[in-house]
Each structure stands twice: as C-alpha cells, then as structure tokens.
N, C-alpha and C positions, 0 to 999 in steps of 0.2 A: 143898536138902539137900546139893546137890555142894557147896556152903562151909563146911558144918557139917563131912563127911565130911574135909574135906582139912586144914581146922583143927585137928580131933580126932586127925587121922591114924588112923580108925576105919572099918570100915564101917558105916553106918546102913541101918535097915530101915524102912519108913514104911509099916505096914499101911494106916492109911488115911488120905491125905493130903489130905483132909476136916477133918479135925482138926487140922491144920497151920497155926497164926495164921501169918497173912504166908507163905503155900506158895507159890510163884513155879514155874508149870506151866508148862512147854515145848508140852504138849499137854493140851486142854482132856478127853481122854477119859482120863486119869490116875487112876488110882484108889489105886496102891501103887509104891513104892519101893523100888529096892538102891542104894546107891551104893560102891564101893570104890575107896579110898586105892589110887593105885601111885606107892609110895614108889622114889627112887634109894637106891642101896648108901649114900648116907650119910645118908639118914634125910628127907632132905626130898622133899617132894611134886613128883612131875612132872604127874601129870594122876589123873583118876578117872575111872573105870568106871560108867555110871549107865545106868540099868537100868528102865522104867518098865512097867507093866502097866494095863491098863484092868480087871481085877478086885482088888477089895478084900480083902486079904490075901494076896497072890501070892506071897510070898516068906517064907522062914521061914531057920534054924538051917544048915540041908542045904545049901541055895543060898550062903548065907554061905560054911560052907565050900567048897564046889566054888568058887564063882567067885575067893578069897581064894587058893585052889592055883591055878588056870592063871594070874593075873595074876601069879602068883610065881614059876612056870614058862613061862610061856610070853611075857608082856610083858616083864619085868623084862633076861632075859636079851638082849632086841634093843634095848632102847633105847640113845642111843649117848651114850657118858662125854662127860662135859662140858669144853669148850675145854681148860681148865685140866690136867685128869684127861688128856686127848687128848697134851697139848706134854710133860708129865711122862713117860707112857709112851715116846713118841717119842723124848725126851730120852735116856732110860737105855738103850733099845735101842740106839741109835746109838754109847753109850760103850765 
C-alpha cells in the first residue's frame, strides 16, 4: 500500500487487508491500514507515513485528516531542500 500511496500521491486507507490480492504484510497480525504521501514543496514524494493496526477497520475519515495536518505541519517543514534547492539559496544569499 506504501507504493500505491506514493504513486497516487494519496492517502490510502485499507480497512481490511484481507481483501488485498497481493498485500505484502510487514507484520503478520496486520488487519488495517493508513498510509500517507509526504510530499516536497515541489510535488514529488519524499517518503510515507504508514500506519498499521491489528483490528479490522481501525482507521476511517478523522485519522486521514488529522494525520494529513501534522505531516503537513509538522514533517514537511524539517525536511531538508534538496542539493540543488540548498547551492541556489546559498548562492543568492552570498550575492
């Protein structure tokens, strides 16, 4: 679901991933799924947020939101700009 999630640039929610052909469990007592996209400022994926639970239906609407606000406040803003983004800023400041 983290490849789905990062492809889509979406969160997915996996009530029961039982029902998942081909579900590739990290933990065999797995029942449900969050996974969230945390996107860079320019759109592309740096990692995802995943999220698993041992009962079946653990996650709904609410959790989406909540967990979609902190990774948007609270990851987003410490990850560090990339090489590129790093020698630009650098660059100007110094001029």
């Amino acid at each position: 679901m983290c490849g789905t999630s990062a492809a889509e640039k979406q969160t997915v929610i996996v009530d029961d991933v039982s029902q998942i052909e081909n579900y590739i469990a990290c933990d065999a007592e797995t029942q449900s799924e969050i996974v969230v996209p945390v996107l860079n400022a320019d759109g592309s994926v740096h990692s995802v947020l995943d999220i698993d639970s041992e009962v079946v239906g653990a996650f709904d609407e609410t959790d989406k939101t909540h967990l979609e606000s902190i990774v948007a406040e609270f990851v987003l803003p410490q990850l560090p700009l990339p090489v590129t983004a790093a020698v630009e800023a650098a660059s100007t400041a110094a001029v």
